[in-house]
C-alpha positions in Angstrom: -4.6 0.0 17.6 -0.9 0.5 17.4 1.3 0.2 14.6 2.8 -3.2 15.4 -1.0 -4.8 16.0 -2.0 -3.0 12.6 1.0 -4.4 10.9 0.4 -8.0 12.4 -3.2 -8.0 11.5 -2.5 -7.0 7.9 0.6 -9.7 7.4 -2.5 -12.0 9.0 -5.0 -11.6 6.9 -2.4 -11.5 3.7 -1.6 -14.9 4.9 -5.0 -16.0 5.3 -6.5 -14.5 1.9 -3.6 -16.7 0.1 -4.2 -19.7 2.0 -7.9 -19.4 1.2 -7.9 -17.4 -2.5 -4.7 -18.1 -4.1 -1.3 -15.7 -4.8 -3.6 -13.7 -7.5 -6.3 -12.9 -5.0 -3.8 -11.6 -3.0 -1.9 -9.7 -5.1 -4.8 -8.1 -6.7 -5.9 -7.3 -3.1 -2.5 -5.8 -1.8 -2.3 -3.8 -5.1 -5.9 -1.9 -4.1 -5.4 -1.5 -0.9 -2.0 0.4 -2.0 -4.0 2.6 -4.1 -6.8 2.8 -1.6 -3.6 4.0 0.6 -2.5 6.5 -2.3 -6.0 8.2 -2.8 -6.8 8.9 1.1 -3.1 10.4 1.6 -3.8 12.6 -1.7 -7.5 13.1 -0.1 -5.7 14.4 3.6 -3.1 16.5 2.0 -0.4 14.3 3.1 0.9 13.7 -0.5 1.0 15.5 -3.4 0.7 14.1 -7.2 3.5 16.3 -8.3 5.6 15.1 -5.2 5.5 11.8 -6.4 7.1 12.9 -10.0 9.7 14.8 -8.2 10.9 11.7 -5.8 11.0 9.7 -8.8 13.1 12.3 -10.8 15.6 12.0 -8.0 15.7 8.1 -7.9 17.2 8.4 -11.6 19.6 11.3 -11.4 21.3 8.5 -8.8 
């Protein structure tokens, strides 16, 4: 699947879970599936936890 069918799938089934749940179903659901996101790129190595507090350092020296 590329990343345009992933992303339209996704926006879809946002869409969908709001039209059938409600905005707080959805928001719940968007909010784990961000830290579902967060914990497999920590998992892989892809991003660190102390990489994190360093980006975010460098959004407030700005």
């Amino acid at each position: 699947m590329s990343r345009p069918q992933f992303g339209f799938l996704v926006g879809f089934l946002g869409v969908a879970l709001w039209a059938l749940a409600g905005v707080g179903a959805t928001a719940l659901a968007a909010l784990f599936g961000l830290l579902g996101w967060l914990i497999v790129r920590v998992l892989d190595g892809d991003l660190t936890v102390t990489g994190l507090g360093d980006r975010s350092e460098s959004f407030r020296r700005r």
